[in-house]
C-alpha positions in Angstrom: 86.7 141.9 -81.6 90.3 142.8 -82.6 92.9 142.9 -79.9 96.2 145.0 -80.3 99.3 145.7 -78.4 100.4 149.3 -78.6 104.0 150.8 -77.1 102.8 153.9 -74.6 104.6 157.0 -74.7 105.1 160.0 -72.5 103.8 157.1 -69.2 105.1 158.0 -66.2 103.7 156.6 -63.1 101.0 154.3 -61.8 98.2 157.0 -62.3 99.4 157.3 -65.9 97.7 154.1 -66.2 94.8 154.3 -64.7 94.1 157.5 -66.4 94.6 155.6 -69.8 92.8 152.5 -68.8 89.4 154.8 -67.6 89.7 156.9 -70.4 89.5 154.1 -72.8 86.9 152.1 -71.4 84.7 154.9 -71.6 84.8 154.7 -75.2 81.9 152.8 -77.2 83.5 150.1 -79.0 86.6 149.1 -76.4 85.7 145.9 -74.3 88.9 145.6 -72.3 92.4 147.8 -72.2 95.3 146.5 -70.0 98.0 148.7 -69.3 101.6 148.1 -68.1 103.8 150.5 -66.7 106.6 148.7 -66.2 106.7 147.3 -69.7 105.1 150.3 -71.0 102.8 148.7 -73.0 98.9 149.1 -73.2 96.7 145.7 -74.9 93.4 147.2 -76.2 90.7 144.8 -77.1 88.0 146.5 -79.6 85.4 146.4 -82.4 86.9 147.2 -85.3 83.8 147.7 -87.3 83.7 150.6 -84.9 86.7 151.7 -84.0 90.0 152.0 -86.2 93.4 151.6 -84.3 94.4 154.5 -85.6 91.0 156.2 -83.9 92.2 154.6 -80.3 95.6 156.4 -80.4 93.5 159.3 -81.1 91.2 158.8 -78.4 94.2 159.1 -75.6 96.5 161.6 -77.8 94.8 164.3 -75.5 95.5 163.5 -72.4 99.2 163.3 -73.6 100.5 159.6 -74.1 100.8 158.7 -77.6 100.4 154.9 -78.4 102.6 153.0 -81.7 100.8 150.0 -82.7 103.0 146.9 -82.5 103.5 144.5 -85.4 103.5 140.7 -85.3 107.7 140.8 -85.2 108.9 140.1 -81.6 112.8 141.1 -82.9 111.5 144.4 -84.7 109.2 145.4 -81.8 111.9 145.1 -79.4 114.7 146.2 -81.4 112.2 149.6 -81.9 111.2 149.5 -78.4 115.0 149.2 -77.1 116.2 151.7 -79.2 113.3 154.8 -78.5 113.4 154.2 -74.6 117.6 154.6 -75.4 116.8 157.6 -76.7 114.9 158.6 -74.1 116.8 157.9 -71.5 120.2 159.9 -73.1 117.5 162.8 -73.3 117.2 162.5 -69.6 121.2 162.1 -68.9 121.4 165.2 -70.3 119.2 166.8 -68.5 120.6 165.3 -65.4 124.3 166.3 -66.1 123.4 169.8 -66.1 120.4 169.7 -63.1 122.1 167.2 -60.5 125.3 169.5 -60.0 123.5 172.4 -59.2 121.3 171.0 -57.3 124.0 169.3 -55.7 125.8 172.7 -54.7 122.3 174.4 -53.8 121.3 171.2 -51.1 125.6 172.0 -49.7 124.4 175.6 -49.3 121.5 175.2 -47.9 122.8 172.2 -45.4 125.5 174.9 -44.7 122.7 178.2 -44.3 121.5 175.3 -41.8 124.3 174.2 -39.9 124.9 178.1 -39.1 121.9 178.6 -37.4 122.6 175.5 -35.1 126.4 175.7 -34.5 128.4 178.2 -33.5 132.0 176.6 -35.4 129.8 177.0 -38.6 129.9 180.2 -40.7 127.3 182.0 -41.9 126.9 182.1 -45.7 129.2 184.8 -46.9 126.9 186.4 -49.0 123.7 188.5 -48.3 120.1 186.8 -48.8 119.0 189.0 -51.1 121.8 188.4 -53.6 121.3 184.5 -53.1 117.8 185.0 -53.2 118.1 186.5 -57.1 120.7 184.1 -58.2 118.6 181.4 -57.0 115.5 182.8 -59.0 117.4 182.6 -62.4 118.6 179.1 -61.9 115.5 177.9 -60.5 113.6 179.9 -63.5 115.7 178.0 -65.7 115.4 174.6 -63.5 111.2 175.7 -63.7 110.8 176.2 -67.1 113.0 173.9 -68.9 114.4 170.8 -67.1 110.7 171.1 -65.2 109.0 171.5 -68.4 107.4 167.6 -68.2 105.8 168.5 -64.7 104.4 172.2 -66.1 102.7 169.8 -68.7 101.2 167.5 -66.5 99.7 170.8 -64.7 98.3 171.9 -68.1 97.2 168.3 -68.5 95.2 169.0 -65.8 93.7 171.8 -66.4 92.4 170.7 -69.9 91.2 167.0 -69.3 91.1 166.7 -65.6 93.8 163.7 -65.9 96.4 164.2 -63.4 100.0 162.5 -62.8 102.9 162.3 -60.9 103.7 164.7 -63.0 100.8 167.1 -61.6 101.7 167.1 -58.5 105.7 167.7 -59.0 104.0 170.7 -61.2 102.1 172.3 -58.6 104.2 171.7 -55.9 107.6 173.5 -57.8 105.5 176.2 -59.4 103.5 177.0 -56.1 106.9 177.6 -54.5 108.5 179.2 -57.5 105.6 181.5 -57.6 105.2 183.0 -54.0 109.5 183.2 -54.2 108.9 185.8 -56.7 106.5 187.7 -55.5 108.4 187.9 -51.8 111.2 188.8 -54.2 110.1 190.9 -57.2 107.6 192.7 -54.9 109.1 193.9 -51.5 105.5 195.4 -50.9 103.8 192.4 -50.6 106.0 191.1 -48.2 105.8 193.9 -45.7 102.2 194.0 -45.7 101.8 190.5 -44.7 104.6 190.8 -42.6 106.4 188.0 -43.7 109.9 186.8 -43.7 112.2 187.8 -46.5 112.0 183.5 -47.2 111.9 181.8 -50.4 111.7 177.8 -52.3 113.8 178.8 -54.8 116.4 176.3 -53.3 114.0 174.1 -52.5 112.6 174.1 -56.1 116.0 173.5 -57.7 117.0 171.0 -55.2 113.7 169.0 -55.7 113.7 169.0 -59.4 116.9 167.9 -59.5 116.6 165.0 -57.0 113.0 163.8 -58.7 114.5 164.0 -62.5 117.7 161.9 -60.8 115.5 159.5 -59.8 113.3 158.9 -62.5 116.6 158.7 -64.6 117.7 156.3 -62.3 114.1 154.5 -62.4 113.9 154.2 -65.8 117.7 152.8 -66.5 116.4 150.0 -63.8 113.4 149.6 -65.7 115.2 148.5 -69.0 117.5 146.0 -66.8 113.9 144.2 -65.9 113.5 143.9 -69.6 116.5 141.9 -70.5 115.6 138.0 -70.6 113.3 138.7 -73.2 116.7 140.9 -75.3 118.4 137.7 -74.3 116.2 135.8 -76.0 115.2 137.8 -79.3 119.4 137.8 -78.8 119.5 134.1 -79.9 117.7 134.4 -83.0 119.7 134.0 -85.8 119.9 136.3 -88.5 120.9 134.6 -91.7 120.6 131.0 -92.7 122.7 128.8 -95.5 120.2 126.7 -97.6 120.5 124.7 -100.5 118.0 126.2 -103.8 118.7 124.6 -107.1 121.0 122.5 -106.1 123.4 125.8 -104.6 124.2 126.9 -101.5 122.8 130.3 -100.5 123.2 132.5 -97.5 119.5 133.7 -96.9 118.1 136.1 -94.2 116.7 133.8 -91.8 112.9 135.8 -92.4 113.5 134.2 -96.1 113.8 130.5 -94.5 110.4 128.6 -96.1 109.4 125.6 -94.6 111.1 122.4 -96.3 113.9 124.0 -96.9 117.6 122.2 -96.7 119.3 124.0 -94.1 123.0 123.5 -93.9 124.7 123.8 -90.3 128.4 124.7 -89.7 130.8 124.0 -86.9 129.8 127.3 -84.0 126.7 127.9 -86.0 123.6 129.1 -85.0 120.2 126.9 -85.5 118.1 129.3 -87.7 114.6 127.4 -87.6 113.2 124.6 -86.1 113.9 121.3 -88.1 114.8 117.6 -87.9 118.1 116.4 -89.5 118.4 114.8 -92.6 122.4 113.9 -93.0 125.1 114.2 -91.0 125.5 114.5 -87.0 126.6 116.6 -84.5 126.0 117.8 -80.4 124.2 121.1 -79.9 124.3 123.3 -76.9 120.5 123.8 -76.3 121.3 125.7 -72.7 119.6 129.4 -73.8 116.5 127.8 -74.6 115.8 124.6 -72.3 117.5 125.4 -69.4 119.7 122.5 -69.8 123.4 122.6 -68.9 125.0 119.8 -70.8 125.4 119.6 -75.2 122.6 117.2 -76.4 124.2 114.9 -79.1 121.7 114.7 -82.5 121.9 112.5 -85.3 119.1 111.8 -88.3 115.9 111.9 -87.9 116.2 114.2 -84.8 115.3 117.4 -83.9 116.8 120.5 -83.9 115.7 123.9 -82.4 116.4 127.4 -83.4 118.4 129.7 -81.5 120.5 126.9 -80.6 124.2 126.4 -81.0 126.2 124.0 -82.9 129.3 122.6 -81.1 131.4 120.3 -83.5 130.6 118.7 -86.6 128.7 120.4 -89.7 125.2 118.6 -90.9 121.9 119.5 -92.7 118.4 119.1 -91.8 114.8 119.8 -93.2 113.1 123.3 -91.5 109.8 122.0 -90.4 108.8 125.2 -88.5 109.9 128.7 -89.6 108.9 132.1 -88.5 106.5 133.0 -85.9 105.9 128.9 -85.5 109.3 128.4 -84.2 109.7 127.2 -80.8 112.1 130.0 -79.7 109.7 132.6 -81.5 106.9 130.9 -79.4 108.6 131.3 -75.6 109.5 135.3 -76.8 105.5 135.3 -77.3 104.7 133.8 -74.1 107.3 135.4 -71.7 106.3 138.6 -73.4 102.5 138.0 -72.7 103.5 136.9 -69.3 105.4 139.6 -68.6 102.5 142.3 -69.6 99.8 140.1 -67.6 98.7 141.1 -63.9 98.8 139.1 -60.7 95.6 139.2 -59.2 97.9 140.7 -55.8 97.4 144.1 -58.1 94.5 144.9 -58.3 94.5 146.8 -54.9 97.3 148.9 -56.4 95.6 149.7 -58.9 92.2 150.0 -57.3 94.5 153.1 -55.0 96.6 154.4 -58.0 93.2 155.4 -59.8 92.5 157.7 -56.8 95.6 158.4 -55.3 96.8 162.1 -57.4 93.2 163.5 -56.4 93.1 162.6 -52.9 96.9 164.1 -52.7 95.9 167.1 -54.5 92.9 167.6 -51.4 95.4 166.3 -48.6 97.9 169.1 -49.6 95.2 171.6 -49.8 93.6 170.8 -46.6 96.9 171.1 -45.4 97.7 174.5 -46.4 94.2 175.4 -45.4 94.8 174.0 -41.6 98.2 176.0 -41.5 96.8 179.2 -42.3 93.7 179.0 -40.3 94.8 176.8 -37.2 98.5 178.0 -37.4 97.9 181.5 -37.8 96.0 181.6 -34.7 98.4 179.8 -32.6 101.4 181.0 -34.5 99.8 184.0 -36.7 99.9 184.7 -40.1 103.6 186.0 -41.0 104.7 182.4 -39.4 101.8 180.1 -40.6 102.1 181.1 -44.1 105.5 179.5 -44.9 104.6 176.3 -42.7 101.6 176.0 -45.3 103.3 176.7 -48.3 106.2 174.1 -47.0 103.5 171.6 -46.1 101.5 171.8 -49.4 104.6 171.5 -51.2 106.3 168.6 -48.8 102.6 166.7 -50.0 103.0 166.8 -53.3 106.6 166.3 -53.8 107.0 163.1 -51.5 103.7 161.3 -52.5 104.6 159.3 -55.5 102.4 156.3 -56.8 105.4 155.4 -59.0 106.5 153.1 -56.5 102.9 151.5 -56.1 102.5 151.1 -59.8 106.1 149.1 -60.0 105.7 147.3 -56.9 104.2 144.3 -58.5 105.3 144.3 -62.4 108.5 144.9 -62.5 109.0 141.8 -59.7 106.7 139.9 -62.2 108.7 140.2 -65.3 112.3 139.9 -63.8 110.4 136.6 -62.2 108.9 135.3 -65.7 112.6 136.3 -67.3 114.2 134.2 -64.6 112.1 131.0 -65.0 112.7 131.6 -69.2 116.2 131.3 -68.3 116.0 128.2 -66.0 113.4 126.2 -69.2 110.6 127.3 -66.6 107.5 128.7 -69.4 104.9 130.7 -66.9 102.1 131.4 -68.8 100.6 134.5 -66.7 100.9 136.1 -63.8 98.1 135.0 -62.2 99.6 131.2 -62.6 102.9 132.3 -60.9 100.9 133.7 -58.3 98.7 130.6 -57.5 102.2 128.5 -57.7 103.3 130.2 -54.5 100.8 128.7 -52.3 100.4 125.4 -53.7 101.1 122.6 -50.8 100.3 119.7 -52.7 101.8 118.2 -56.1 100.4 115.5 -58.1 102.3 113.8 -60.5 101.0 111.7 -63.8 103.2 108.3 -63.8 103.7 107.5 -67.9 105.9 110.6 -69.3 106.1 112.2 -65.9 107.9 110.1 -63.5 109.2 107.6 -65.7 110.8 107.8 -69.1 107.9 106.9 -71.2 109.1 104.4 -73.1 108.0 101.2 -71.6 109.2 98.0 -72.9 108.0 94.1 -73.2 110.0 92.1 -70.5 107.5 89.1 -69.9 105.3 87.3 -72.1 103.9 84.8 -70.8 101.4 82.1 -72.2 98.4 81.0 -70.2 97.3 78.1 -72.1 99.4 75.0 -74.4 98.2 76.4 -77.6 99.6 80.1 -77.6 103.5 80.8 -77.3 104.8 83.8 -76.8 105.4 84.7 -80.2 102.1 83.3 -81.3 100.8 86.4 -78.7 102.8 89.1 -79.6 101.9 88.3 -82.8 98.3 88.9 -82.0 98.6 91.7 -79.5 101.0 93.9 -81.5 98.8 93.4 -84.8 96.0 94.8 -82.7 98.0 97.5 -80.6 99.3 98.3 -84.0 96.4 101.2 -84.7 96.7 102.2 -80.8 98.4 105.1 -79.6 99.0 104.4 -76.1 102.2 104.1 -74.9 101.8 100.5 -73.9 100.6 99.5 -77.0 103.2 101.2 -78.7 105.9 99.3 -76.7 104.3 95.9 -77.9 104.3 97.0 -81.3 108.3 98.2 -81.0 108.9 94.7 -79.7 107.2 92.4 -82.5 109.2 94.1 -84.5 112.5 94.0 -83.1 111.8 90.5 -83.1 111.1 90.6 -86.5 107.3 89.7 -86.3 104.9 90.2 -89.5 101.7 92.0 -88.2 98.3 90.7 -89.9 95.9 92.9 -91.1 92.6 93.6 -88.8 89.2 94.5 -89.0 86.3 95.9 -87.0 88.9 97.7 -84.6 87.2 98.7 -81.6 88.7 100.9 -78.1 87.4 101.2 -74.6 89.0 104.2 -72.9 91.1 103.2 -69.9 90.2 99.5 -70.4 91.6 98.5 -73.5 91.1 97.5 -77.6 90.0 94.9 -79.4 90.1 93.7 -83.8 89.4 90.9 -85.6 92.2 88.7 -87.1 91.4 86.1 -89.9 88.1 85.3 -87.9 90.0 84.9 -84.8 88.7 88.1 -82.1 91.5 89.3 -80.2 91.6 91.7 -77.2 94.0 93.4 -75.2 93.0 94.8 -72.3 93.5 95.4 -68.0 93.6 92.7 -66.1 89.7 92.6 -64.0 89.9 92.3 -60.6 89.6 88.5 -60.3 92.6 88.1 -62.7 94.7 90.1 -60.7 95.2 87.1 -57.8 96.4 84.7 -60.5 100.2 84.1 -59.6 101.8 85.4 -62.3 99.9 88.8 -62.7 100.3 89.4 -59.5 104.1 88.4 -59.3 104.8 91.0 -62.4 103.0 93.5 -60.9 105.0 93.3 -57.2 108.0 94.2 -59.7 106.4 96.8 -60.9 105.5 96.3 -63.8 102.3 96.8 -66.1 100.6 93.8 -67.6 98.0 93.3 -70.3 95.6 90.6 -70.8 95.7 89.1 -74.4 92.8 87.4 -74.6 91.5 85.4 -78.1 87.4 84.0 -79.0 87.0 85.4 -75.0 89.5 83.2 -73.2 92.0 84.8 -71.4 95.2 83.1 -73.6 98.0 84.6 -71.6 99.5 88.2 -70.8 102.2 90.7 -71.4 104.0 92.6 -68.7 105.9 95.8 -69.5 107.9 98.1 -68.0 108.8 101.7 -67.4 111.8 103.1 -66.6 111.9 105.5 -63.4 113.1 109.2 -64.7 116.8 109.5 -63.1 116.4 112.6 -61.6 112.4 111.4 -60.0 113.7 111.1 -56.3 116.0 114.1 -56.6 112.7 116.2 -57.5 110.2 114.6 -55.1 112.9 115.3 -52.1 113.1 119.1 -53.4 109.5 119.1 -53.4 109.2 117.7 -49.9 112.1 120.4 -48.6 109.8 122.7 -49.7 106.7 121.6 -47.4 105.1 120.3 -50.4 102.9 116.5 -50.2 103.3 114.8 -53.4 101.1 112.7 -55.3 100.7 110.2 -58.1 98.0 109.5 -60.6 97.5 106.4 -62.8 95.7 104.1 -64.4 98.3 101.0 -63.7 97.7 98.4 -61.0 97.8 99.2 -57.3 101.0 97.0 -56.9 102.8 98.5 -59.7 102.4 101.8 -58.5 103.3 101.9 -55.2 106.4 100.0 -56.5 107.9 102.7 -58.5 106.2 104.9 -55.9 108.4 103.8 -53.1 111.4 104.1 -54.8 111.4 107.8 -55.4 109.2 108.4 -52.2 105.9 109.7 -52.9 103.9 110.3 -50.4 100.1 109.3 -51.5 99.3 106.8 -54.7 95.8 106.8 -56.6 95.5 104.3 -58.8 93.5 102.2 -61.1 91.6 105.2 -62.3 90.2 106.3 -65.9 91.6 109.3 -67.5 89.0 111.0 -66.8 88.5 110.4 -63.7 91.9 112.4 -62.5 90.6 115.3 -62.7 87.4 114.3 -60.2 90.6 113.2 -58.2 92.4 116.5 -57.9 88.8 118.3 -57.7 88.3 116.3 -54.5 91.9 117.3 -53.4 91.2 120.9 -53.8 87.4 120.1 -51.4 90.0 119.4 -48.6 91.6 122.8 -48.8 94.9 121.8 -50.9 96.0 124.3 -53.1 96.9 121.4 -56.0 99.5 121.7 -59.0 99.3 118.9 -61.4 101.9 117.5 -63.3 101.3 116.0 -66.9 102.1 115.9 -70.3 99.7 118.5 -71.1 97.5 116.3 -73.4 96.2 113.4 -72.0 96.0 115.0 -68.5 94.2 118.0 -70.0 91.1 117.8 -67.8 93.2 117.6 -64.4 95.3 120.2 -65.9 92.5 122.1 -66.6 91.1 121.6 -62.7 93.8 122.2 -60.7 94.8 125.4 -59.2 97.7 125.3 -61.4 98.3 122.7 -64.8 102.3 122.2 -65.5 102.8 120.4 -68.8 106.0 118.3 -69.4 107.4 119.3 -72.7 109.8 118.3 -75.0 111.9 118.9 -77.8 110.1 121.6 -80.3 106.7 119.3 -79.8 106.2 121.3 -76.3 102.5 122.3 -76.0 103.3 125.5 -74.7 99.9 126.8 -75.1 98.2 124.2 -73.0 99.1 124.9 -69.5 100.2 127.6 -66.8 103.5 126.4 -66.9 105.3 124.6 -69.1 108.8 123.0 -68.3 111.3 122.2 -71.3 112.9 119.3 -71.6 110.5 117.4 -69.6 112.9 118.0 -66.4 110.9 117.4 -63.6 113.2 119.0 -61.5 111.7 122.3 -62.4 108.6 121.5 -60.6 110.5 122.4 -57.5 112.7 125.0 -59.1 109.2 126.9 -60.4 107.5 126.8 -56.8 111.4 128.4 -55.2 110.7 130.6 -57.8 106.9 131.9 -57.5 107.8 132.0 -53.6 110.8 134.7 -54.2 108.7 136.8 -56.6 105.4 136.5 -54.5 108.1 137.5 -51.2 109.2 140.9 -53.6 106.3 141.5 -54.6 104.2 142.0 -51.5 108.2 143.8 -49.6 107.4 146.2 -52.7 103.8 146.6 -51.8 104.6 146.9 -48.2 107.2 149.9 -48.4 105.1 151.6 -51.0 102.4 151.7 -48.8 104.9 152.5 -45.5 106.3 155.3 -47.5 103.1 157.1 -48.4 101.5 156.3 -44.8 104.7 157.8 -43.1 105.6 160.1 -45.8 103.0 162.4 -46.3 102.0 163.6 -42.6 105.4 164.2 -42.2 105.2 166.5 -45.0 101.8 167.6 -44.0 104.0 168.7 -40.3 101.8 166.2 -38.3 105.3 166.2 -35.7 105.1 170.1 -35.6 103.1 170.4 -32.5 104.6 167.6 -30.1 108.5 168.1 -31.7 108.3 171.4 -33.3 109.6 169.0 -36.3 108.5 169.8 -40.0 110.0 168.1 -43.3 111.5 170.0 -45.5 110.4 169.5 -48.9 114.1 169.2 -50.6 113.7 165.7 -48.0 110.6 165.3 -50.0 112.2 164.9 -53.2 114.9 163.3 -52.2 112.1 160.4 -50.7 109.9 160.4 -53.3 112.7 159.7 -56.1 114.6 156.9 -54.0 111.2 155.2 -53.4 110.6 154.2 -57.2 114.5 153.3 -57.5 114.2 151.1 -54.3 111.2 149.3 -55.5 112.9 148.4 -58.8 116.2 148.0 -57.3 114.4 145.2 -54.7 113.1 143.8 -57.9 115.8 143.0 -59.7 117.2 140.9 -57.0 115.7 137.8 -58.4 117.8 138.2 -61.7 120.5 136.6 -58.9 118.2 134.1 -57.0 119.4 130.5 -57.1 116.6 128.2 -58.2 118.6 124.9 -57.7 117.6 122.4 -54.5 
């Protein structure tokens, strides 16, 4: 299966995709198509052994979209995309320059026509109907026919393919009243031998069409605004690079940058690739990518991240990761998918957009049916008739899905932008979703909570013939082939102390428990303490400090132990409290002694400790969390806590530097901050609180909307809505959706 992102053209509501999704999927060949509106994007999954992309475009060309295939360049995709919906949207502005003032003067007149037939004070219109009547007929012909000329196309869309759109309805309901306008006009006859009023729409046609092409103008320019985190971000790319070839300096297009390279960095520069330095040293301002506030000083040997700024000092380093595998290039990826992904909270809409243009066509013509039957025997025929025509049209004008088909997408990518911006990766929708109901956080200790980077601070013998370097000796020469962090930090220590580590032989780990070599015929282990060795005085007197300790034990005699320690992150207790403000119980994991654990765990105040577990038994933990009815986030580093990541109903992976695994978990936090825990659940909360305001006025609008177009108050109030109302409803509901949206671009995410 191939799977390719296409731009959509000519999209203009939330029936515009559902048309393209069902078309699609009827086609032999296309497993799954996912359509955005707000993004205006459509990902088609299909076999390309039967089925070109060029075929697919073809497929949906008919029913009037056109699809440009998107290549594998997030800056030249968006640049493209940028600059066609500019173009677009100047197209519009023109169209609204000419359309909005006359529609403007036309509602005045007809306000005015109004006010006369209510108020004495209030003249009547000092010229005769007939003469307004024909020089409303040319405007509105020109209103019809060429600003309208989108909507007359969704008619004939119609017509052809049986696909209908906003556009459809805006189409029928102008023409329908642009038609029987004339004819009371052109043909006097007619009207006398229904015996109807000398009434037209004209003014209602012009007003409408210029109030629905406002608001889509006015849509659209919102719809851009949603877009620009990800135009921020493509924004810090930089464009050129100076590298050293053959021994010269060269100014390169950053593209050209291969990996290996010597990259030279000047004073306000930007970072072109991903790299670690080589010579020299300086302090970057990392803020657009990780979130973080404060310049990070870098020297040799560290790393260095595209996009990034350089504040003072000029140095070189080595570009390990250019391209596509940048880290910067990787979050414009992400946020990008994230952005065209659905919360599962859509699928209703969407379930209702498929069928809401044909159940509105059949409301407005029941509608007009009821008025002239019903109303023409209460009311008869000469008054009925322009209560129908007014109803049908009122239907169609003010029921817009546009504002169910934004509702949730355009609150989901200004909400994924937002967390880009804070150093907050959301994978998806449907993880941002889940985050907002999560009550319960459980933290991994090593990496999470603390630093990391535990460090010896007791060794102490157990027997007369070992000393404590005679055991580090022997512990570090086996930890010396380990990777865990404990075993690293023994290693570290022999030799800053300057230790020579002896070679080893039939090297041998237990998961969870410990390791064990053989060293010049002497067998050496390093491992837990069991449970009886945990009551010996000075295990458990290092472990109320809370600290770790290791058993180094040689020929099976327990020879004496190691205790290490871990350094509480600073900000831990500031981002358990945030957590608890937010009604949110927080746990830790780990494998480390009871003792230890609830030491660090009462110092930043964590509510529930499980320890002395396996790693793989943390994710049987937070499965038996989630049997209770907790809705369970876990915290880890993304790699080691992949299983419980994997379980729980959301996985957030600590990441740092350009070594985040950003393709692991839901969410991903930069920097390894684990302040953002809090500042990513403030944040699914406000979008999840947008999203389902959106949902609920989209839904009030079309519940209250459309019998009030339909004249439902007609018979208790003698109360009917006109349909210039209509359009002035329908395009303020899209605007206020997306509008309500864009809200969060100011929402404070801090505690």
């Amino acid at each position: 299966m191939t799977t390719r992102t296409y731009s959509v053209k000519g999209m203009h509501c939330a029936s515009c995709a559902a048309i393209i999704t069902k078309k699609l999927l009827k086609v032999e060949g296309i497993a799954e198509v996912s359509v955005n509106l707000a993004t205006e994007r459509a990902k088609v999954e299909f076999d390309s052994s039967a089925l070109s992309a060029e075929a697919v475009n073809d497929v949906i060309g008919k029913y009037g979209y056109t699809f440009s295939a998107e290549q594998n360049d997030e800056r030249g995709n968006a640049l493209l995309l940028k600059e066609v919906k500019e173009k677009e949207l100047q197209a519009q502005l023109a169209k609204v320059r000419f359309a909005l003032p006359v529609a403007l003067w036309v509602f005045i007149l007809m306000m005015w026509d109004t006010g006369s037939m209510f108020f004495s004070f209030i003249p009547h219109l000092p010229i005769s109907m007939e003469l307004f009547n024909l020089v409303s007929m040319v405007v509105a012909t020109y209103m019809v026919f060429w600003i309208g000329a989108p909507f007359l196309h969704g008619i004939s869309m119609y017509v052809k393919s049986g696909a209908a759109s906003m556009d459809t309805l805006i189409g029928i309901g102008t023409l329908t009243a642009y038609l029987y306008s004339a004819v009371v006009t052109l043909i006097p006859a007619v009207r006398e031998l229904l015996h109807i009023p000398n009434y037209t729409y004209f003014d209602v046609t012009i007003v409408v069409i210029g109030f629905v092409l406002l608001g889509k103008y006015l849509e659209a320019r919102s719809k851009m605004k949603t877009g620009e985190a990800i135009e921020k971000l493509i924004g810090l790319q930089a464009k050129s690079a100076l590298v050293i070839r053959e021994g010269e300096e060269i100014e390169i297009a950053v593209d050209e940058v291969r990996r290996g390279d010597a990259v030279i960095v000047k004073p306000g520069g930007k970072i072109p690739v991903d790299g670690i330095i080589t010579q020299g040293y300086s302090s970057l301002d990392e803020s657009m990518v990780t979130g973080e506030s404060l310049p990070v000083d870098k020297a040799v040997g560290d790393q260095v991240i595209g996009g990034t700024i350089n504040k003072q000092g000029s140095f070189t380093f080595r570009a390990s990761k250019v391209g596509s595998e940048t880290l910067l290039a990787r979050i414009i990826r992400m946020v990008e998918d994230a952005q065209g992904s659905k919360a599962p909270i859509q699928n209703m809409a969407d379930k209702i957009a498929g069928i809401f243009v044909p159940v509105v066509l059949l409301l407005a013509l029941a509608t007009f049916i009821i008025w002239l039957s019903v109303g023409t025997y209460f009311l008869g025929f000469s008054v009925a008739l322009p209560f129908a025509i007014s109803g049908l049209i009122g239907i169609l004008v003010i029921a817009c899905p546009c504002a169910l088909g934004l509702a949730t997408p355009t609150a989901i990518i200004v909400g994924i932008g937002k967390g880009a911006e804070y150093g907050i990766l959301i994978r998806n929708a449907e993880s941002l979703e889940k985050l907002s109901s999560v009550d319960t956080v459980v933290f991994d200790k090593t990496g999470t909570l603390t630093t990391g980077n535990p460090k010896v601070s007791d060794i102490i013998p157990l027997d007369s013939e070992s000393s404590p370097a005679s055991l580090l000796q022997l512990a570090a020469s086996v930890e010396n082939r380990s990777e865990h962090p404990l075993g690293q930090a023994i290693v570290t220590e022999a030799k800053e102390q300057q230790i020579t580590l002896s070679d080893t032989s039939a090297f041998e780990a237990f998961e969870g428990v410990g390791i064990s070599a053989v060293i010049d015929s002497i067998a050496v282990r390093v491992r837990k303490p069991v449970e009886a060795e945990k009551n010996f005085t000075e295990v458990h007197r290092v472990q109320k400090e809370g600290k770790s300790v290791v058993i180094v034990e040689i020929n099976g005699i327990c020879a004496g132990l190691i205790a290490l320690s871990d350094t509480v992150k600073e900000d831990a207790k500031r981002a358990v409290d945030a957590l608890h403000k937010r009604g949110v119980r927080v746990i830790m994991l780990t494998g480390d002694n009871r003792l230890a654990a609830n030491f660090m765990a009462g110092q930043v105040g964590i509510d529930e400790v499980i320890a002395e577990i396996l790693p793989q038994e943390k994710a049987i933990k937070v499965k038996e969390l989630q049997e209770k009815g907790r809705k369970v986030a876990m915290v880890g580093d993304g790699i080691n806590d992949a299983p419980a990541l994997a379980q729980a109903d959301v996985g957030i992976a600590m990441a740092t530097g350009t070594d985040v695994a950003i393709e692991s978990a839901g969410i991903t936090l930069l920097k390894g901050d684990i302040r953002k825990v809090a500042q990513a659940i403030t944040l699914s909360r406000a979008t999840m609180r947008v999203i389902r305001q959106n949902l609920f006025w989209a839904f009030i609008y079309n519940i209250i909307g459309i019998p009030l177009a339909a004249g439902a108050l007609y018979p208790l109030w003698g109360i009917v809505l006109s349909p210039v109302f209509s359009g002035l409803a329908m395009a303020g509901s899209s605007v206020s959706v997306v509008s309500n949206s864009l809200r969060l671009k100011r929402k404070k995410l801090e505690e």
